[in-house]
Residue frames as qw, qx, qy, qz and C-alpha x, y, z in Angstrom:
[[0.143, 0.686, -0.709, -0.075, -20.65, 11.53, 34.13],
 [0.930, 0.065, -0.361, -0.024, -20.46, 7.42, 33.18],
 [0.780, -0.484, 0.393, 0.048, -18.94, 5.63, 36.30],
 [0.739, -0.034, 0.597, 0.312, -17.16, 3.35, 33.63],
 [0.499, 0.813, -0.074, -0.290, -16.07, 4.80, 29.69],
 [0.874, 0.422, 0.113, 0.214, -13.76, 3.57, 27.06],
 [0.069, -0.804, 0.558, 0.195, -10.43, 4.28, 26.47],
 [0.873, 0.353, -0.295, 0.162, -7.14, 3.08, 24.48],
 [0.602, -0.703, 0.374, 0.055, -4.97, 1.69, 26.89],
 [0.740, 0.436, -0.492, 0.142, -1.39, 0.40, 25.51],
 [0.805, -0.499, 0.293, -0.132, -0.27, -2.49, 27.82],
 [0.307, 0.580, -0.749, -0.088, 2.67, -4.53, 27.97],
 [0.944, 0.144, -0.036, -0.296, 2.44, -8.02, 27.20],
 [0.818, -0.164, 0.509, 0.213, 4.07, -11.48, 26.44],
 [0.622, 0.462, 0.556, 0.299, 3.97, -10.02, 23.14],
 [0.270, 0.188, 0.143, 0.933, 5.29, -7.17, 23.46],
 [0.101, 0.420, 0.600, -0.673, 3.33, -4.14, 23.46],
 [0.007, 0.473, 0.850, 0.232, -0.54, -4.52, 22.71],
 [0.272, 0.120, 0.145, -0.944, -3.41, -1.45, 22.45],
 [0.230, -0.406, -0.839, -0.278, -6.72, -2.54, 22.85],
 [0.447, -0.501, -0.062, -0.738, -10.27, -0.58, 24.03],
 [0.429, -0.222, -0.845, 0.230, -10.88, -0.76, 27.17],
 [0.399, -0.781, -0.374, -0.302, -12.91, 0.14, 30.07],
 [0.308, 0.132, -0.454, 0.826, -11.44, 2.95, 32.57],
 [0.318, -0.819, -0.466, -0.105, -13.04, 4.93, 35.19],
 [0.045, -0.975, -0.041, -0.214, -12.54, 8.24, 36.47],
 [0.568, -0.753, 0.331, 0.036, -10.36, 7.24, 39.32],
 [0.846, 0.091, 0.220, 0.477, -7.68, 5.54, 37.09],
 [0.387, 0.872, -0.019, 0.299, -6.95, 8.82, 35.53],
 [0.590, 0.054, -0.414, 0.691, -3.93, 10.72, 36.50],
 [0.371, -0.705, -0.424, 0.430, -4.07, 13.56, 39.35],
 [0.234, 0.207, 0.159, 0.937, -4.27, 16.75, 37.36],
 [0.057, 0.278, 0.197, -0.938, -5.94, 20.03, 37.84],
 [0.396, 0.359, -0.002, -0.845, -8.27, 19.78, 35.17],
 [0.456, -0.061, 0.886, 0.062, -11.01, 17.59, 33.70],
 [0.126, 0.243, -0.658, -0.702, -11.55, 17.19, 30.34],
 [0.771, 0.421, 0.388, -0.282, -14.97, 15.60, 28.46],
 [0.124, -0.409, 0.631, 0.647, -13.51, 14.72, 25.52],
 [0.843, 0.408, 0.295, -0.187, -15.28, 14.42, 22.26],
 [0.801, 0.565, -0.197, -0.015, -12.70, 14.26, 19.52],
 [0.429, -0.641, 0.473, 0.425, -8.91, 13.57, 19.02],
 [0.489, 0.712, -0.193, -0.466, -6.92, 12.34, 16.18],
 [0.904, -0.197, 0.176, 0.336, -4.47, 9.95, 14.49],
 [0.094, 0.856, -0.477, -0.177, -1.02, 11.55, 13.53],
 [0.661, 0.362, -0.643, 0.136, 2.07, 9.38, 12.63],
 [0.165, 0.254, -0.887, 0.348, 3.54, 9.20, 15.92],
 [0.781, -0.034, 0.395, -0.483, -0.11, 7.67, 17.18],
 [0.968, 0.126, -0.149, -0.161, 0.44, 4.79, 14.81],
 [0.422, 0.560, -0.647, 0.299, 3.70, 4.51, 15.94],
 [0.307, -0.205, 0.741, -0.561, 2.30, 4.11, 19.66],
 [0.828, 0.129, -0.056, -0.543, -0.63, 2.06, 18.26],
 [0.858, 0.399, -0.272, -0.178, 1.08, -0.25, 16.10],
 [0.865, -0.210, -0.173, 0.422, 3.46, -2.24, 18.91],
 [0.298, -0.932, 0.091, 0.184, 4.85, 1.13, 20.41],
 [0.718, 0.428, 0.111, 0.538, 7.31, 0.95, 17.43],
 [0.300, 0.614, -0.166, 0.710, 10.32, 3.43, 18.62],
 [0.410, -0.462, -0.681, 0.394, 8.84, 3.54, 22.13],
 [0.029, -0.593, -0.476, -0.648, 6.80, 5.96, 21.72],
 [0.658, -0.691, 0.040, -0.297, 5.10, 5.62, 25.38],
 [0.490, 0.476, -0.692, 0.233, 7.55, 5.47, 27.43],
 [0.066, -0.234, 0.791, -0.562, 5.92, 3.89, 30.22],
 [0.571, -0.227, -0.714, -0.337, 2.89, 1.48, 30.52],
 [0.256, 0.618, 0.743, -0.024, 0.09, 1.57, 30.84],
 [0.039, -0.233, 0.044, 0.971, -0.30, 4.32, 28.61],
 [0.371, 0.668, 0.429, -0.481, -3.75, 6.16, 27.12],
 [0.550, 0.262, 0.431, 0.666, -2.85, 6.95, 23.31],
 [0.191, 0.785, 0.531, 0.254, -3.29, 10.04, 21.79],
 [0.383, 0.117, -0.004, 0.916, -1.11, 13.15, 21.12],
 [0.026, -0.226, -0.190, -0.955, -4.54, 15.46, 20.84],
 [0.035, 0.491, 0.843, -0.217, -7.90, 16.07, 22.34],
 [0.223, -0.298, -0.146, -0.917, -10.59, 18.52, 21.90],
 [0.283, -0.434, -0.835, 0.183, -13.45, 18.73, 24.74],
 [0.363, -0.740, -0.108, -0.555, -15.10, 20.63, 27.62],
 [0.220, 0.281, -0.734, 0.577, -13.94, 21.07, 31.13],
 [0.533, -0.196, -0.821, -0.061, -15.78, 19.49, 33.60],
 [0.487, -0.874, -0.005, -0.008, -14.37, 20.69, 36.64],
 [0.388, 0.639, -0.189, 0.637, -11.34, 22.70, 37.15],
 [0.634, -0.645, -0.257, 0.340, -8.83, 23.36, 40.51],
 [0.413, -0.257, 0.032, 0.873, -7.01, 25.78, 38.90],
 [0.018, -0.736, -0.352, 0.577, -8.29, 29.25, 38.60],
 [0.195, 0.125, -0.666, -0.709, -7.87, 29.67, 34.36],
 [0.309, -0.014, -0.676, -0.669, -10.55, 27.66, 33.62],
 [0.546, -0.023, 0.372, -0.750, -13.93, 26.84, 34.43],
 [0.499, 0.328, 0.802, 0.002, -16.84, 24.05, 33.51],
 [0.389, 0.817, 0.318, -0.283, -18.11, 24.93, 30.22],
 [0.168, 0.889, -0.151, -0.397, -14.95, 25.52, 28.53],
 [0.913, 0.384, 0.140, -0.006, -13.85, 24.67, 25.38],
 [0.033, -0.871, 0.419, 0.254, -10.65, 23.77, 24.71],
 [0.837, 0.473, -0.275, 0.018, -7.83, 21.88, 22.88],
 [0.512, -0.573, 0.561, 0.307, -3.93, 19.78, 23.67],
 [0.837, 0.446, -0.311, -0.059, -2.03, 19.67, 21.30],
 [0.686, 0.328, -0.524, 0.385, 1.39, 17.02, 22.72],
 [0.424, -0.590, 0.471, -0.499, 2.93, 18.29, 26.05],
 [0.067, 0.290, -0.927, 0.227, 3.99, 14.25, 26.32],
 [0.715, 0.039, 0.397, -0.574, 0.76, 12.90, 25.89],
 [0.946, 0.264, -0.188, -0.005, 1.04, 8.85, 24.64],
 [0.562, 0.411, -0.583, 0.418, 4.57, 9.29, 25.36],
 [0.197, 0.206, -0.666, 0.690, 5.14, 10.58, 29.39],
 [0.317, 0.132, 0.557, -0.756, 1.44, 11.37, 30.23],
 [0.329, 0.441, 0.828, 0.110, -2.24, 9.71, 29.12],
 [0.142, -0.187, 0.369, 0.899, -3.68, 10.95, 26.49],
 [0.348, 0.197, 0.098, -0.911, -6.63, 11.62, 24.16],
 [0.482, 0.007, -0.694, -0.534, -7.78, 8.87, 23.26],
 [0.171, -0.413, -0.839, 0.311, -10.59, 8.46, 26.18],
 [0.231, -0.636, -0.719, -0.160, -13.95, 9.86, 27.30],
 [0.290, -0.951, -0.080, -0.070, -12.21, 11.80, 29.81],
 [0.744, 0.317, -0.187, 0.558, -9.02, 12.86, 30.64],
 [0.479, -0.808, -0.125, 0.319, -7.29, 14.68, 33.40],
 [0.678, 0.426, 0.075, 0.594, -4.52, 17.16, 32.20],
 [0.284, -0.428, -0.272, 0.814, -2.37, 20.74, 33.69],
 [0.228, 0.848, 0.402, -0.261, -4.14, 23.46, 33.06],
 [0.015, -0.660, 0.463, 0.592, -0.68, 25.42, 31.31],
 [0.412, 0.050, 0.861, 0.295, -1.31, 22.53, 29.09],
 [0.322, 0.622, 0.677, -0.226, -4.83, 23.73, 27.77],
 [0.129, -0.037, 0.102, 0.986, -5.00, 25.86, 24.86],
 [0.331, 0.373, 0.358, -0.789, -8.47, 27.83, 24.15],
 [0.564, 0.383, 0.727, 0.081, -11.09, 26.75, 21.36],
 [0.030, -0.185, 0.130, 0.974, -10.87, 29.51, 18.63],
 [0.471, 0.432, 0.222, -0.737, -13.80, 31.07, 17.71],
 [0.512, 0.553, -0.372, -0.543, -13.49, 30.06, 14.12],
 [0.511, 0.164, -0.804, -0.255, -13.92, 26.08, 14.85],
 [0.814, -0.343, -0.028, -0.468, -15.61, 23.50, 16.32],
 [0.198, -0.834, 0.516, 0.004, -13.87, 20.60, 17.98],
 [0.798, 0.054, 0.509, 0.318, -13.72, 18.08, 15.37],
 [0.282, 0.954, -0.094, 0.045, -12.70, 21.48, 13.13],
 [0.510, -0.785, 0.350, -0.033, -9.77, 20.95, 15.80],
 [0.795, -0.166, 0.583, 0.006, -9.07, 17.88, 15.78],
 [0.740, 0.521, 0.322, 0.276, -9.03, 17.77, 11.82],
 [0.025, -0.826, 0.543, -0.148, -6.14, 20.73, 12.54],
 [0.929, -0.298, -0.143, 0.167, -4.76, 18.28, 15.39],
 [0.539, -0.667, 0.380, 0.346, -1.20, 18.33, 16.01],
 [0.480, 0.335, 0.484, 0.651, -0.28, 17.66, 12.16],
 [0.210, 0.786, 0.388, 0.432, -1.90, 20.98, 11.44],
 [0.369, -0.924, 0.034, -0.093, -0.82, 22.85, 14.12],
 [0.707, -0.324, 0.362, 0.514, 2.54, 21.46, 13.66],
 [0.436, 0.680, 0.514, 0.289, 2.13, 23.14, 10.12],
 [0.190, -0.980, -0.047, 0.033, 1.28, 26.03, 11.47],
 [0.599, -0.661, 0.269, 0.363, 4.53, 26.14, 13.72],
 [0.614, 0.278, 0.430, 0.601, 6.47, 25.57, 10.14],
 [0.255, 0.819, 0.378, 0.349, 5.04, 28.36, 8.69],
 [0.283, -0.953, -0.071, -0.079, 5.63, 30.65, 11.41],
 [0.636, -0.587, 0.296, 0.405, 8.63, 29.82, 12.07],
 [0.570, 0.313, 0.435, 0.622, 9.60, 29.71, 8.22],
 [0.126, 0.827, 0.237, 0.493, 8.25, 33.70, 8.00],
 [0.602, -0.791, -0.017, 0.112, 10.03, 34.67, 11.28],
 [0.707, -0.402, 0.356, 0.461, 13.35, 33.92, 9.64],
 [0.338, 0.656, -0.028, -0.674, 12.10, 35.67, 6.75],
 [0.120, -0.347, 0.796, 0.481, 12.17, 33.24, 3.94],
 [0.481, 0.482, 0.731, 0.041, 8.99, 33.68, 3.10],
 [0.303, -0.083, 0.249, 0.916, 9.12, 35.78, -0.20],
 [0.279, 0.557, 0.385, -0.681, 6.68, 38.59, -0.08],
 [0.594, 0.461, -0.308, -0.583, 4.48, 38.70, -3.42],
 [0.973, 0.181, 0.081, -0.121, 5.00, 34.34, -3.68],
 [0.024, -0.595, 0.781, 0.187, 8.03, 32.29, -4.12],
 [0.754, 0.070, -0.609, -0.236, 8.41, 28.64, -5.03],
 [0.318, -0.564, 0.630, -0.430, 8.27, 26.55, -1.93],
 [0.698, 0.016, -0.700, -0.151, 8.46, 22.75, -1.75],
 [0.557, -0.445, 0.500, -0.492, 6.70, 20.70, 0.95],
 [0.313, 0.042, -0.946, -0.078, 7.55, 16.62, 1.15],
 [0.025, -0.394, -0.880, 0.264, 5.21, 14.14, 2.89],
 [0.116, -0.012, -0.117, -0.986, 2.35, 16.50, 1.30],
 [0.631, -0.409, -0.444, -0.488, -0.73, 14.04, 1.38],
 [0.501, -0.313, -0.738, 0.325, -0.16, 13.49, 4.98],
 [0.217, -0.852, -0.476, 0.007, -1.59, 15.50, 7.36],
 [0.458, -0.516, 0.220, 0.690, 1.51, 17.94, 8.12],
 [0.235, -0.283, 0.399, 0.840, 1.49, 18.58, 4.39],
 [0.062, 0.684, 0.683, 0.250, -1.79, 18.62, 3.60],
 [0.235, -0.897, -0.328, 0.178, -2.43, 21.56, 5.97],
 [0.283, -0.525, 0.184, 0.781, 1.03, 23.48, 5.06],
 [0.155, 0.372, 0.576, 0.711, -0.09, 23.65, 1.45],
 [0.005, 0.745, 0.648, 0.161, -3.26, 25.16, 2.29],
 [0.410, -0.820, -0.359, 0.178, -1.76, 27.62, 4.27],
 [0.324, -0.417, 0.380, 0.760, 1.21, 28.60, 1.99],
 [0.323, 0.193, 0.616, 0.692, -0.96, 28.94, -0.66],
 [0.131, -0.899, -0.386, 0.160, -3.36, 31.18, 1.52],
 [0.330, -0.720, 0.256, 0.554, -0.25, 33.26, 1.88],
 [0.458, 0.856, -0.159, -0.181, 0.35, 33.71, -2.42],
 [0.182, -0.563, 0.752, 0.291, 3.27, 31.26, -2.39],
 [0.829, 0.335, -0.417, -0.163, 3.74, 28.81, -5.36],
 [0.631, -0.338, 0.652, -0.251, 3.76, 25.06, -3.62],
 [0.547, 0.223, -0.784, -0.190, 5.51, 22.21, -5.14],
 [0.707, -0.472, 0.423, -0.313, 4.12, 19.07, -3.11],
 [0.187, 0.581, -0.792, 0.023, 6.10, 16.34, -2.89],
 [0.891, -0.015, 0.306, -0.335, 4.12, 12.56, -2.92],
 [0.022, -0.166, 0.910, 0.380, 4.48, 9.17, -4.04],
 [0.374, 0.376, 0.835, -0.147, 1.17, 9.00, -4.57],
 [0.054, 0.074, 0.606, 0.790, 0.04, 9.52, -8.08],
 [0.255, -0.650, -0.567, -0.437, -3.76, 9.47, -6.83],
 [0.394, -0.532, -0.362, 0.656, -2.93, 12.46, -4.67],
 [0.246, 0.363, 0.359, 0.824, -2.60, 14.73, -7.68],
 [0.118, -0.585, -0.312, -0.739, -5.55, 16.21, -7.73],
 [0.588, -0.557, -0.491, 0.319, -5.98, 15.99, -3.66],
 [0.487, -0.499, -0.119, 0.707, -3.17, 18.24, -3.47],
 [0.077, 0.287, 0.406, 0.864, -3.89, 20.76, -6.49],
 [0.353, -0.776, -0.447, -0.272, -7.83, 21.10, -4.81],
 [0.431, -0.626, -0.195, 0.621, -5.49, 22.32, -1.17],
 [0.115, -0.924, 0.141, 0.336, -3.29, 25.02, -3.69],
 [0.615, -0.274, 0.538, 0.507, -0.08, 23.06, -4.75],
 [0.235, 0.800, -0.403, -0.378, 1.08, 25.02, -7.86],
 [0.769, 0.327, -0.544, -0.072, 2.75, 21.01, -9.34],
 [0.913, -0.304, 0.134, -0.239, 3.89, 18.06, -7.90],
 [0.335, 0.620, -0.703, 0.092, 6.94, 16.44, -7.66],
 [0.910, -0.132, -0.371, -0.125, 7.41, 12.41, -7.24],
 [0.462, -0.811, 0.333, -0.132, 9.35, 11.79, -4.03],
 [0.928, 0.132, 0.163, 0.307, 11.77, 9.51, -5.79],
 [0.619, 0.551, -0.035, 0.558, 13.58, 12.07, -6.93],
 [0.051, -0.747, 0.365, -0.553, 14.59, 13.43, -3.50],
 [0.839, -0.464, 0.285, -0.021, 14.84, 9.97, -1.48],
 [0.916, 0.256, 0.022, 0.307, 17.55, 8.95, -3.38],
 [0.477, -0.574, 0.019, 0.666, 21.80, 10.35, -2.62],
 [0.484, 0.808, 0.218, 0.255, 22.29, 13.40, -4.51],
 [0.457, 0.335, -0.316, 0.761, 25.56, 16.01, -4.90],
 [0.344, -0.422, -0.503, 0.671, 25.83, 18.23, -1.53],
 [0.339, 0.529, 0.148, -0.764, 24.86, 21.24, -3.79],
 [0.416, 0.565, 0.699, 0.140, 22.11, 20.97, -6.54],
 [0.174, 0.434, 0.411, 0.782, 20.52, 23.51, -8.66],
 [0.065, 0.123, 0.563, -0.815, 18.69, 26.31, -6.37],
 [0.071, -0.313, -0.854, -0.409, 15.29, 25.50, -6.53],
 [0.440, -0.732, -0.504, 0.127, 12.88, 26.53, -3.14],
 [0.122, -0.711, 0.169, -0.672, 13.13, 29.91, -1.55],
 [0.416, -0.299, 0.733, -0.447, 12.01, 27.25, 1.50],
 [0.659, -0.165, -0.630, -0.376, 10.51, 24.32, 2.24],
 [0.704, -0.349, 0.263, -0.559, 8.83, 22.32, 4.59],
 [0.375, 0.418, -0.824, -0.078, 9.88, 19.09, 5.69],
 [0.576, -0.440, 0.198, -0.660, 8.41, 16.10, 7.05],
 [0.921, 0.247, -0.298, -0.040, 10.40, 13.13, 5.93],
 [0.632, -0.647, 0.390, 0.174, 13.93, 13.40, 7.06],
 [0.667, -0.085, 0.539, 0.507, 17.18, 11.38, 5.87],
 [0.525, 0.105, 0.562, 0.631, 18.01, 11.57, 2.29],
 [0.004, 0.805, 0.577, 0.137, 14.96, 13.80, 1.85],
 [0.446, -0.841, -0.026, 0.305, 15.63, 16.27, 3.98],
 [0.493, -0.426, 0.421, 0.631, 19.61, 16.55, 2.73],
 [0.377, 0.375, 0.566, 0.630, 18.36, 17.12, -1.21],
 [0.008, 0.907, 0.419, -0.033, 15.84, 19.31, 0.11],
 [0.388, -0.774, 0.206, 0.456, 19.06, 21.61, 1.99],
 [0.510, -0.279, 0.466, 0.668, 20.61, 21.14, -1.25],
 [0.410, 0.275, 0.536, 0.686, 18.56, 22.17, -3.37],
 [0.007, 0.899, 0.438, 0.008, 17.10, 25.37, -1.84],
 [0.325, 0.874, 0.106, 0.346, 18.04, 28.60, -2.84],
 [0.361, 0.241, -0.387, 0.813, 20.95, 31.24, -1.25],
 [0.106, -0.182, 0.437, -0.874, 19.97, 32.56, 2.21],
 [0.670, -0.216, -0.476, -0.526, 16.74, 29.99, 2.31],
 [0.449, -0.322, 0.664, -0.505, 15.57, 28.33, 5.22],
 [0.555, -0.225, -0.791, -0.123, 13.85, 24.36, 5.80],
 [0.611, -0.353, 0.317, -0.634, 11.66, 24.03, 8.39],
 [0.434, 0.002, -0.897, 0.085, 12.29, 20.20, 9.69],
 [0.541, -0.373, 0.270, -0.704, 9.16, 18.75, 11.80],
 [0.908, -0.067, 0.303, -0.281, 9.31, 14.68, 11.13],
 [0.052, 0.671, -0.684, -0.283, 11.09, 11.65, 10.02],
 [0.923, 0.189, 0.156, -0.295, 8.48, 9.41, 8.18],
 [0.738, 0.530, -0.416, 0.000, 11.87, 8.82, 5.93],
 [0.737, -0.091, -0.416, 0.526, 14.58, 8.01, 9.33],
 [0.226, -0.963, -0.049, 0.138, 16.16, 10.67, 11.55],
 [0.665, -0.032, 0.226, 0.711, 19.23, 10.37, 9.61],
 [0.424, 0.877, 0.073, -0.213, 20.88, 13.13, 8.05],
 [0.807, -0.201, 0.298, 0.468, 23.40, 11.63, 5.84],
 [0.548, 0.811, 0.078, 0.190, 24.51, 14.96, 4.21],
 [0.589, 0.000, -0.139, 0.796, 27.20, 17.72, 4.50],
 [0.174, -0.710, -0.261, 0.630, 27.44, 21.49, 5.61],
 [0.382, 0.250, 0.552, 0.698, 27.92, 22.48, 2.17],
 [0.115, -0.754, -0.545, -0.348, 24.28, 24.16, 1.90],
 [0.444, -0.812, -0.275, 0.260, 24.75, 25.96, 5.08],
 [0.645, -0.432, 0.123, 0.619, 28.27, 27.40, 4.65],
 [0.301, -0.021, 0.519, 0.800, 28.21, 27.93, 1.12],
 [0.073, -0.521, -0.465, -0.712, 24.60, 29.27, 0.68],
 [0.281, -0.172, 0.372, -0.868, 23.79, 30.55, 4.08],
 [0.669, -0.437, -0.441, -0.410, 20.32, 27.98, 4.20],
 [0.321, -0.283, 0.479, -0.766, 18.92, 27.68, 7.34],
 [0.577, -0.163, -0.763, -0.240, 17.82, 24.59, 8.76],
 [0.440, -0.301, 0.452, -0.716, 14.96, 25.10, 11.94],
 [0.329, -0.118, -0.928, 0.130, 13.90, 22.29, 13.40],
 [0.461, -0.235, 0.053, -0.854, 10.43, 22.44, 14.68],
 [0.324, -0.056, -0.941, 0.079, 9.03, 20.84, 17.65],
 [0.540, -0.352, -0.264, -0.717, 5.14, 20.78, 18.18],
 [0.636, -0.447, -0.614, 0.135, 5.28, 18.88, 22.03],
 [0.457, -0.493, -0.280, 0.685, 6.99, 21.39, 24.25],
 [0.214, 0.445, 0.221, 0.841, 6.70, 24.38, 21.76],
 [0.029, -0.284, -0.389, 0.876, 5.41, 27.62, 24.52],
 [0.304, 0.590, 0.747, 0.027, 2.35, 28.68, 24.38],
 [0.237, 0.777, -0.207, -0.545, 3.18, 32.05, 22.46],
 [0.061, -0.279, 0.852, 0.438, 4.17, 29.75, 19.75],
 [0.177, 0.361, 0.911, 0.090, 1.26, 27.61, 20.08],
 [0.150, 0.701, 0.412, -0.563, -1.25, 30.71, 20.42],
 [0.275, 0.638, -0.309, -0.649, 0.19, 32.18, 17.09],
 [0.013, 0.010, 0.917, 0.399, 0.41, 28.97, 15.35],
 [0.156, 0.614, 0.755, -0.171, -3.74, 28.63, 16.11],
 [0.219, 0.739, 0.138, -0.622, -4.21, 32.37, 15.32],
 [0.194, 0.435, -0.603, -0.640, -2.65, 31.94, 11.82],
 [0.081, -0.138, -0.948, -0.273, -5.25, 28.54, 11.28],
 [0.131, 0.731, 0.502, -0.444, -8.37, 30.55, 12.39],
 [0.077, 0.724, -0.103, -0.678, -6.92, 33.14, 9.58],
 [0.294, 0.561, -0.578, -0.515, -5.83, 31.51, 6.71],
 [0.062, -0.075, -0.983, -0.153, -7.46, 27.78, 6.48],
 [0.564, 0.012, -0.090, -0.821, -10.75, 27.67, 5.00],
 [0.625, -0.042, 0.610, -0.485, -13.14, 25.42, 6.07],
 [0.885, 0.340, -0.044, -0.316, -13.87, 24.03, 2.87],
 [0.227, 0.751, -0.616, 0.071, -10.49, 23.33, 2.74],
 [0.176, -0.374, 0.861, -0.298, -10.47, 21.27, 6.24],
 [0.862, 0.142, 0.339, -0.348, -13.59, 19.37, 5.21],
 [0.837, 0.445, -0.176, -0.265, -11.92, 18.19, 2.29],
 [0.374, 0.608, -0.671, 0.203, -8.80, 16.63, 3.59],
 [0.399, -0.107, 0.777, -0.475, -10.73, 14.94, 6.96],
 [0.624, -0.143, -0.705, -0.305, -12.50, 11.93, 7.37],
 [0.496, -0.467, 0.371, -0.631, -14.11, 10.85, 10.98],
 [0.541, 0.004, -0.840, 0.038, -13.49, 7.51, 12.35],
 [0.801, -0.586, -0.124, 0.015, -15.10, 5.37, 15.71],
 [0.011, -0.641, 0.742, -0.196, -12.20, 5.37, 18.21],
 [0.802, -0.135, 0.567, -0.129, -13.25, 1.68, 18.59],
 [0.927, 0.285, 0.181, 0.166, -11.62, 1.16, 14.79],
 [0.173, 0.918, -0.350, -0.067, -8.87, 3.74, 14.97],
 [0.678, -0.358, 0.639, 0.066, -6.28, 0.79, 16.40],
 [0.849, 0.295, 0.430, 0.085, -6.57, -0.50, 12.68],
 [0.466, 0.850, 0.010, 0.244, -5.37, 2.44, 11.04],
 [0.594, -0.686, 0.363, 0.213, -2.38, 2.49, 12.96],
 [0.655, -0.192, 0.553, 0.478, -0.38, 0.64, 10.38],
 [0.483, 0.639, 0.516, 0.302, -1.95, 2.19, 7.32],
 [0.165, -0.982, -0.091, -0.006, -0.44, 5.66, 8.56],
 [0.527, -0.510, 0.578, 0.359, 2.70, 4.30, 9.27],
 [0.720, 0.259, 0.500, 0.406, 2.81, 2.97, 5.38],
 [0.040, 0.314, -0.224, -0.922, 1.67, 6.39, 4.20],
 [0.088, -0.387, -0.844, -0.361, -1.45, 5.07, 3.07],
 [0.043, -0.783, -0.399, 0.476, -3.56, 8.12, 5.23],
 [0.432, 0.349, 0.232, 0.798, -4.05, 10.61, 3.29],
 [0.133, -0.646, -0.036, -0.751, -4.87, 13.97, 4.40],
 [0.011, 0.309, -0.703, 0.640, -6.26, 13.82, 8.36],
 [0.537, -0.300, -0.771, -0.163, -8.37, 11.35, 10.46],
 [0.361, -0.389, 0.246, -0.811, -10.55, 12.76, 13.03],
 [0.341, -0.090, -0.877, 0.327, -10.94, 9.94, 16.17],
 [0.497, -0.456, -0.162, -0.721, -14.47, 9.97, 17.88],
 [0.168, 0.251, -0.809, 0.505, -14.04, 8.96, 21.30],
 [0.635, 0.082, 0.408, -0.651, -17.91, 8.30, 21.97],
 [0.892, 0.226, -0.070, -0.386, -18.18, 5.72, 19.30]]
């Protein structure tokens, strides 16, 4: 084990707050039950949010470690789940935000915290899940719990689709025989999102903009990953008794709509949150990406960066320039 190892540390500054690589050692960590080797994590939105001048305060306390996700081996272990030798994954549980996170060498963390590696990946497989994909997941599941997924295919519309949240629901609603509208502004996404599944595309102009309270029924469901205005067309224009699954708010956390959708067609708006979610939630959200996301799938939608250049891509995530998901190598 290296006396001394890298890590992103976000400090506060004269300038506000600054992330930059540094050198940590063991004993800085915090005092948890279980150490971690990490080899991968990831970048998600709310990492470039903590990246990119802890925009929103993100971390809410400094010095913080970045990084929502890890994938590793345990080291050494005081609690009586896990052992050296085992592979596992975090996805959130307040990591960047209340506790350090994954974007070091090593990492201390609670063992309830830990989920297991599935058989059916490796753990930059993981990592190219991350917490976008596994936040997915949670969508799904939570979108077929309330039953509004229609059995034999329906039309379903996911926004923010070339990001990593909708990259990975497409694949996995279209594993599942549903016709997927995806929702981009990026015109060279087309064929990105047609190679996942998506059934046609639809330019996200025409759902960021105010529209009547009810529309034409369009979606059996949808995924959501935008918010504001978004979000409120979405509720308006899905079908009687439909659900939305809400998980993000690249567009604001407004919702500047009305009850209209809710009252007058029964939709169903779940809100889905992928930090505190139990691990029976998390455990089925992994079991249903071991089942239904093919590998060729996750190869084509990742890309592997150094964590010595992730810090750059911070803002380029935040624009929506990321497309699909960025796998963070914490050894380089």
């Amino acid at each position: 084990m290296s006396e001394n190892f890298k890590a992103i540390l976000i400090e506060d500054t004269d300038a506000g707050a600054v992330a930059a690589l540094k050198e940590i050692t063991i004993e800085d960590l915090p005092d948890r039950d279980v150490l971690v080797e990490v080899r991968y994590s990831s970048l998600n939105y709310k990492d470039g949010l903590a990246l990119g001048g802890n925009r929103s305060k993100v971390a809410r306390t400094l010095p913080m470690v970045g990084g929502i996700d890890l994938a590793g081996t345990v080291v050494e272990s005081r609690s009586p789940e896990w052992k050296a030798g085992d592979q596992v994954l975090v996805n959130g549980w307040g990591m960047s935000e209340s506790n350090w996170g994954g974007y070091s060498m090593y990492q201390r963390v609670d063992p309830g915290w830990l989920v297991r590696l599935p058989d059916a990946f490796t753990p930059q497989q993981a990592m190219a899940i991350g917490t976008a994909g596994y936040t997915a997941a949670l969508c799904v599941n939570a979108l077929e719990k309330w039953g509004a997924l229609p059995d034999g295919g329906g039309d379903v519309l996911v926004t923010g689709a070339a990001g990593g949240v909708g990259s990975v629901a497409i694949a996995l609603l279209a594993a599942q025989g549903q016709r997927v509208t995806a929702s981009t502004g990026r015109a060279d996404s087309h064929d990105y999102l047609r190679g996942l599944g998506a059934h046609a595309t639809l330019d996200r102009n025409e759902l960021s903009s105010k529209g009547r309270p009810l529309q034409k029924e369009r979606w059996s469901c949808a995924i959501d990953s935008v918010g504001s205005s978004t979000l409120v067309n979405v509720l308006a224009q899905t079908a009687y008794g439909g659900a939305v699954a809400a998980c993000g708010l690249a567009g604001g956390p407004d919702l500047p709509g009305t009850v209209l959708p809710h009252i007058l067609r029964g939709v169903a708006l779940l809100g889905v949150d992928s930090v505190m979610a139990p691990m029976p939630l998390r455990e089925a959200a992994w079991a249903r990406l071991a089942r239904d996301l093919k590998p060729e799938l996750l190869a084509d939608m990742t890309r592997v960066e150094p964590m010595s250049q992730i810090i750059d891509q911070a803002g380029e995530i935040l624009a929506g320039r990321v497309q699909g998901r960025v796998v963070v190598d914490v050894t380089r």
